[in-house]
C-alpha positions as CSV (number, residue, x, y, z in Angstrom):
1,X,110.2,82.1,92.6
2,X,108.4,79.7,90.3
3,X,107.3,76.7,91.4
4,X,104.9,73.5,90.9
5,X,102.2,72.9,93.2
6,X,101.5,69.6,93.3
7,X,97.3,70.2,94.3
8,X,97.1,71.2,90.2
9,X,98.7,67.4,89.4
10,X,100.8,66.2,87.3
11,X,103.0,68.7,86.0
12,X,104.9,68.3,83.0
13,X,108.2,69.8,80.9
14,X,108.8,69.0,77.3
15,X,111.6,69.7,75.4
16,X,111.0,72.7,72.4
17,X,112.9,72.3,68.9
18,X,115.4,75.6,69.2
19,X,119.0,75.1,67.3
20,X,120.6,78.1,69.7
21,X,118.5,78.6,72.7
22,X,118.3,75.9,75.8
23,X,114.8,76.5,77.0
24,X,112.1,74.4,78.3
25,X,109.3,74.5,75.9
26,X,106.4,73.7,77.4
27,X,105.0,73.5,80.9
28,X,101.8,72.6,81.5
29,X,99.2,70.9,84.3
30,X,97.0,68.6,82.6
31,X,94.7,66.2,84.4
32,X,95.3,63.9,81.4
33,X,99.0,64.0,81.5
34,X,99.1,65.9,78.4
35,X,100.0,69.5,77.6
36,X,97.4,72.3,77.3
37,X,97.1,74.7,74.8
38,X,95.5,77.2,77.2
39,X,96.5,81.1,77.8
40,X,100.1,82.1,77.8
41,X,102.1,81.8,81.0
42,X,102.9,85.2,82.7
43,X,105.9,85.7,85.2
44,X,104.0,84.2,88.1
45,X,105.1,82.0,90.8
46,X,102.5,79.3,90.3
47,X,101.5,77.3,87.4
48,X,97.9,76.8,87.2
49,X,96.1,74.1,85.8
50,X,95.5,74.5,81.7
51,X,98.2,77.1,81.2
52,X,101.0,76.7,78.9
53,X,104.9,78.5,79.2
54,X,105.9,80.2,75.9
55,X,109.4,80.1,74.7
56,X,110.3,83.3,77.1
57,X,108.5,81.1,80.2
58,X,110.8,79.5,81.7
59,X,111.5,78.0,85.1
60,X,113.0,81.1,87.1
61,X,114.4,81.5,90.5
62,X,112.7,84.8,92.1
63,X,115.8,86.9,92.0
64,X,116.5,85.7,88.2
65,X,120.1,84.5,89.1
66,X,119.0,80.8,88.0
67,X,116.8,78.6,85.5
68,X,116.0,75.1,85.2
69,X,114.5,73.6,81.8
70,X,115.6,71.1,78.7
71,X,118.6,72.4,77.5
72,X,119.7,72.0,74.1
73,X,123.0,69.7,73.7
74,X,123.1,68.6,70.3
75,X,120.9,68.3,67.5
76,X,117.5,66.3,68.8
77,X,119.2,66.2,72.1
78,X,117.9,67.6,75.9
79,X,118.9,67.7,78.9
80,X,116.8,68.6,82.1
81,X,118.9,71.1,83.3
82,X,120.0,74.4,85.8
83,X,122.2,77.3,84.5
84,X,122.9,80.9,85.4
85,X,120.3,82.8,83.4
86,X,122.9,85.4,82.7
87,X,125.7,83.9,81.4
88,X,126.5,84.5,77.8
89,X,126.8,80.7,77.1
90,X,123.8,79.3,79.7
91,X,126.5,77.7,81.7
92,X,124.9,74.6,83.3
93,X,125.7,74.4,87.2
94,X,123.6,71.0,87.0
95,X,121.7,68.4,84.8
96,X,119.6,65.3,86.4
97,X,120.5,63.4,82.7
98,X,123.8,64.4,81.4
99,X,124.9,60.8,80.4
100,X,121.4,60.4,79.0
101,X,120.1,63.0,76.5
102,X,116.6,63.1,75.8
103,X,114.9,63.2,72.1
104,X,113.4,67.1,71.6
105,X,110.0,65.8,70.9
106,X,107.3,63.9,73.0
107,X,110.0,64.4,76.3
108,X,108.9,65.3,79.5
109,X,109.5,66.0,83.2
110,X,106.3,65.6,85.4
111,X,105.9,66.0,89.1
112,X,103.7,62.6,90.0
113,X,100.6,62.7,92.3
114,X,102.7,60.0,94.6
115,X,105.4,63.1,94.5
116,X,108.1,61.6,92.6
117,X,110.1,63.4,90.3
118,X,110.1,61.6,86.4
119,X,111.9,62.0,83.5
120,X,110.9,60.6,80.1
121,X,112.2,60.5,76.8
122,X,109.8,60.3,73.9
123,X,109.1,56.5,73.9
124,X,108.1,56.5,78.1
125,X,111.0,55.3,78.9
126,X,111.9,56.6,82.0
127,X,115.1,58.4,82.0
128,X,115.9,59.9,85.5
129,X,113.7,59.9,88.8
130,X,113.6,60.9,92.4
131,X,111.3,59.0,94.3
132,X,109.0,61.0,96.5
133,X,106.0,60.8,98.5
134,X,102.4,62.0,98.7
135,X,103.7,64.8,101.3
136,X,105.4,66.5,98.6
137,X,103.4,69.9,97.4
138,X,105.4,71.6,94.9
139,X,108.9,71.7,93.2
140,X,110.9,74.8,93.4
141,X,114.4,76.5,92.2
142,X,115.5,78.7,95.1
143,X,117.9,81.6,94.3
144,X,121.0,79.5,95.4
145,X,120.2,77.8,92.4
146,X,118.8,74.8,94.6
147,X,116.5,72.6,92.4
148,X,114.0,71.7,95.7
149,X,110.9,69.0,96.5
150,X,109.2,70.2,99.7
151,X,105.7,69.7,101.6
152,X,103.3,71.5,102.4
153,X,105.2,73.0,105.6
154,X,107.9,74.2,103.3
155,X,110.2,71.5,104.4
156,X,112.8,69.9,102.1
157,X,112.6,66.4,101.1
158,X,115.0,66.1,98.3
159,X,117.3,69.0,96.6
160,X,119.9,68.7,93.5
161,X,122.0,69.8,95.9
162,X,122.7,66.9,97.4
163,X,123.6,65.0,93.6
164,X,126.0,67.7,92.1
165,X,127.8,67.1,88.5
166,X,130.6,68.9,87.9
167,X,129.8,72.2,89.6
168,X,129.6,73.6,93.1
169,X,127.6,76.7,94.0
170,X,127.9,79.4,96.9
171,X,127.1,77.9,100.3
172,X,126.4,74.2,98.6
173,X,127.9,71.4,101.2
174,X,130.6,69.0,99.5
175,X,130.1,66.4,101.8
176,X,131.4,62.4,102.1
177,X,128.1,61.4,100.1
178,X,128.8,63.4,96.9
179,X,131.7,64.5,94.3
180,X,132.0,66.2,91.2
181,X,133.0,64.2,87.8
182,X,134.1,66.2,85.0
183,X,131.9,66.6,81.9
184,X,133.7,66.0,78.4
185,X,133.2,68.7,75.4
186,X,130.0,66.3,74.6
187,X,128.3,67.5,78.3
188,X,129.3,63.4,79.1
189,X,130.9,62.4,82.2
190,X,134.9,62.0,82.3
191,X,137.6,60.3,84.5
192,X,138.4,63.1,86.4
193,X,136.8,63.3,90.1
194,X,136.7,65.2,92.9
195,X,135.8,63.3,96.6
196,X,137.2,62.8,99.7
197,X,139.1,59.6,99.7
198,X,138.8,57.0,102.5
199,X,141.5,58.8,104.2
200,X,139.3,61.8,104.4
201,X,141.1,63.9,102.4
202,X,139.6,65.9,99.6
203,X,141.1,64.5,96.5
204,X,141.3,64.7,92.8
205,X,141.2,61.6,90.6
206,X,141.7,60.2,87.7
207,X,139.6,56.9,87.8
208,X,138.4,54.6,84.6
209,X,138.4,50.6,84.6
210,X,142.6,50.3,84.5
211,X,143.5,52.6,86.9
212,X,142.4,54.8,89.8
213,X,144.9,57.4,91.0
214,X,145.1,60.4,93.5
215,X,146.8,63.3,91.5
216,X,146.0,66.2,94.2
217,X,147.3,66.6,96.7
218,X,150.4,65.6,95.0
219,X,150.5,61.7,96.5
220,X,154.4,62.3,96.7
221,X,154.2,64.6,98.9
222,X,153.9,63.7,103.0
223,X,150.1,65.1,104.2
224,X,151.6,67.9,106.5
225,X,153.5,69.2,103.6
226,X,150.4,69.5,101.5
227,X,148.4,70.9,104.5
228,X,146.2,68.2,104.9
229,X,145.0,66.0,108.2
230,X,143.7,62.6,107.9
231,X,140.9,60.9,109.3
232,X,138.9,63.4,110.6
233,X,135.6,62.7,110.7
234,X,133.9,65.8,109.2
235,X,134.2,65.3,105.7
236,X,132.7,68.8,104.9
237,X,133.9,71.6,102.0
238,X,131.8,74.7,101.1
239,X,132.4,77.6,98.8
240,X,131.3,80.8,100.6
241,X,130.0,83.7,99.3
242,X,132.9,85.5,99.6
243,X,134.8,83.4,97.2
244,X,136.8,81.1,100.0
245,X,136.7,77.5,100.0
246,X,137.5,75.4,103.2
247,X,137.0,71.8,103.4
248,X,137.4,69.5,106.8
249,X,141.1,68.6,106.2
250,X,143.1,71.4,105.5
251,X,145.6,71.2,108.7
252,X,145.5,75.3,109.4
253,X,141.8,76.2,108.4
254,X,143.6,78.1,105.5
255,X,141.0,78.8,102.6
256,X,141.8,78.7,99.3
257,X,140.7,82.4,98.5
258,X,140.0,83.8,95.2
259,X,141.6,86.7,93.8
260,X,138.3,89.1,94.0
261,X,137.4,87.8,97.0
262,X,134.5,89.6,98.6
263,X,130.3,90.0,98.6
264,X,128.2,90.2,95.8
265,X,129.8,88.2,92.8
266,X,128.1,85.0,91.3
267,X,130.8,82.7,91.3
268,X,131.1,78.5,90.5
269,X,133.5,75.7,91.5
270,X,133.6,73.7,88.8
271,X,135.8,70.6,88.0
272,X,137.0,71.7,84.1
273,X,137.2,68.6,81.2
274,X,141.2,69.0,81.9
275,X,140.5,67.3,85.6
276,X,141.7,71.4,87.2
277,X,139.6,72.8,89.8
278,X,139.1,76.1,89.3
279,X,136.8,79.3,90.6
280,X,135.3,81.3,88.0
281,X,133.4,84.9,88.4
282,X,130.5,86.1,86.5
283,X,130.8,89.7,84.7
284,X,127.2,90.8,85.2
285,X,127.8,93.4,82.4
286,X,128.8,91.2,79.3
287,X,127.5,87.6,81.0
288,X,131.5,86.1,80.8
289,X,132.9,84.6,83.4
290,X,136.2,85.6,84.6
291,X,138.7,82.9,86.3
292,X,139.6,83.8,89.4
293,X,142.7,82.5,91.7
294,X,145.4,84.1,93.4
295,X,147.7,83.0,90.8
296,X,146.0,85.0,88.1
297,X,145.5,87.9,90.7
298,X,149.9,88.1,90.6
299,X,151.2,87.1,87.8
300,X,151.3,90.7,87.0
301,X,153.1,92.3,89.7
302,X,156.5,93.6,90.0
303,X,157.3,91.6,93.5
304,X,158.4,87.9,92.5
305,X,158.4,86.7,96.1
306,X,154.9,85.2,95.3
307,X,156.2,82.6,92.8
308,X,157.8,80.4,95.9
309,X,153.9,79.9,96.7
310,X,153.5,78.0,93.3
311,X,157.1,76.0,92.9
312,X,158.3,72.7,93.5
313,X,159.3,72.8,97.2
314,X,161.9,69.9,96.1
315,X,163.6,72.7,94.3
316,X,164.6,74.6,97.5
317,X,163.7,77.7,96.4
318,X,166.6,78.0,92.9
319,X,165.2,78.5,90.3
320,X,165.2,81.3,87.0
321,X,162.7,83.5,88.5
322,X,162.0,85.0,84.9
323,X,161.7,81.5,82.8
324,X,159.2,81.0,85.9
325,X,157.3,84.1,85.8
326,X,156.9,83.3,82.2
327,X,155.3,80.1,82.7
328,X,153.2,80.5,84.9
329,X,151.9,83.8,82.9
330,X,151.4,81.7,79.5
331,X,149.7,79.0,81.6
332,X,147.3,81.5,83.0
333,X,146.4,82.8,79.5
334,X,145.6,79.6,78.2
335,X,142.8,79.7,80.9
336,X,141.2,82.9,79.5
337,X,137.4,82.2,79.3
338,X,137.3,83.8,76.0
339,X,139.0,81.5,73.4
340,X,139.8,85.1,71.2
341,X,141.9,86.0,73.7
342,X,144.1,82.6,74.2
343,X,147.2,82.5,72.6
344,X,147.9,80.3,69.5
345,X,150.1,77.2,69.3
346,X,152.5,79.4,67.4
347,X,152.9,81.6,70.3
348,X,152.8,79.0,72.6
349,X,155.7,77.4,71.2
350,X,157.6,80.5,70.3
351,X,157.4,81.9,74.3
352,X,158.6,78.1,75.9
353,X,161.7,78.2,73.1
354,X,162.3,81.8,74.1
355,X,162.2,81.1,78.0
356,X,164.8,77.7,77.7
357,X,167.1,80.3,76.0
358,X,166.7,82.9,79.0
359,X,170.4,83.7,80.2
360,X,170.3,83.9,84.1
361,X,171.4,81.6,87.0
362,X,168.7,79.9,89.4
363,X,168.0,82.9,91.9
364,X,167.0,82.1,96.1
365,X,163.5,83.0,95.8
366,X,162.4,82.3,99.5
């Protein structure tokens, strides 16, 4: 895995002019806080002092999965981000400045001698930082797609892990310190946010300066019904890498599973610009990503019984299993990570008309 080691300080990122690609453009240790224009940096895990990164050099985990770098946002505008090196689009899983772009020129991130972690735009002005110390040795991305500070011993003393944006990863702890907060079209931060509340219960919610409100679990509903306990004092959710969630408060341990479940797929919980949660798998043979629930796994199968899982529970169980079935099947292909393959407002419109016109009484589903 490549990493910075702090006895070749400081180490420094800038931000390459690229219109397409999000790369880091230059890397280089330089006793005079400037960048180098030494040899070309191979695929090694170290960066040595007066050696450059070329456009293909870029900050790797060891197993590839990950990289961390300025990513291009707009035009002129970085920032210092993580994404799966894989994925079609670069999808960013983390960014230290998202609310904060920095100018493509004269940009940098530098590892300090007193260990602190510094981001500045072109001007100096300092941007983002995590405070260190002079224990701190080297910075490093670890396959989990952990962005790490750690000693000499190897011993962690600050991770990104622990300041997530709007993604979680496999085996990354969702704990009482830290939420996810939506990012808008423009890679800003939304209204939307996912913590547990003071009542310990995971929640979604919509929060800007006129109002703050819960909006899942549904806040109509009483807390057994929506298989939640309160107060417990764990606080605690994780994705596994099997593709189940669990979190502290759900009442029966019951994980929210996704529909491949199972080793070996790179997946992401992320909190989409709509305020949803959802799970999304990557298709290591085209770099997509595939969403992935249990609703998508059944909309397709002959047995209905699955659709009491997904309705009102107010309803009792009536209701037109076929207007339903078609709902929640146009729903699902509005989620289709490929936009080519979402159906047009035409269609849209055209399949809700056809469905209120559906002949059929309300059937006992459950």
């Amino acid at each position: 895995m490549l990493r910075f080691d702090r006895s070749k300080l400081p180490i420094k990122f800038a931000p390459m002019k690229d219109p397409f690609i999000p790369v880091p453009i230059s890397m280089a240790i330089d006793a005079s806080f400037g960048c180098s224009s030494g040899s070309a940096l191979p695929n090694v895990t170290t960066l040595k002092k007066y050696q450059n990164a070329s456009r293909s050099n870029i900050l790797q985990s060891q197993d590839g999965t990950f990289s961390c770098g300025f990513y291009n946002i707009c035009t002129n505008g970085f920032i210092f981000s993580i994404w799966y090196s894989n994925s079609a689009e670069k999808t960013i899983v983390w960014s230290a400045n998202r609310d904060r772009p920095v100018h493509g020129r004269r940009s940098a991130l530098t590892l300090q001698k007193d260990g602190s972690m510094v981001l500045t735009d072109y001007d100096g002005t300092v941007v983002w930082r995590v405070d260190g110390d002079f224990s701190v040795r080297f910075a490093q991305l670890l396959d989990t797609g952990n962005l790490v500070m750690k000693d000499t011993g190897g011993k962690i003393l600050w991770q990104s892990f622990d300041s997530p944006t709007d993604t979680l990863l496999p085996s990354q702890p969702f704990t009482a310190n830290t939420k996810l907060v939506a990012a808008t079209q423009l890679h800003i931060s939304s209204h939307h946010i996912l913590s547990f509340s003071d009542m310990s219960i995971l929640s979604l919610i919509y929060d800007d300066p006129d109002v703050s409100d819960i909006y899942w679990p549904d806040p109509d509903t009483p807390f057994f019904n929506n298989d939640r306990k309160r107060y417990n004092n764990t606080r605690l959710g994780v994705l596994n890498d099997h593709g189940q969630f669990v979190s502290s408060d759900f009442a029966t341990q019951k994980a929210l599973i996704a529909s491949d479940a199972g080793p070996g797929i790179k997946r992401r919980l992320t909190l989409d610009p709509d305020g949803n949660l959802r799970i999304y798998s990557l298709n290591s043979s085209d770099g997509t990503w595939k969403l992935v629930s249990i609703l998508a796994d059944k909309v397709n199968r002959e047995d209905q019984s699955w659709i009491a899982e997904f309705a009102d529970y107010r309803l009792d169980g009536q209701l037109n299993c076929l207007q339903a079935r078609t709902l929640i099947k146009l729903a699902v292909s509005c989620l289709e990570e490929d936009k080519n393959k979402r159906p047009t407002m035409e269609t849209i419109l055209q399949t809700l008309l056809s469905s209120a016109e559906a002949d059929g009484a309300n059937e006992t589903i459950y």
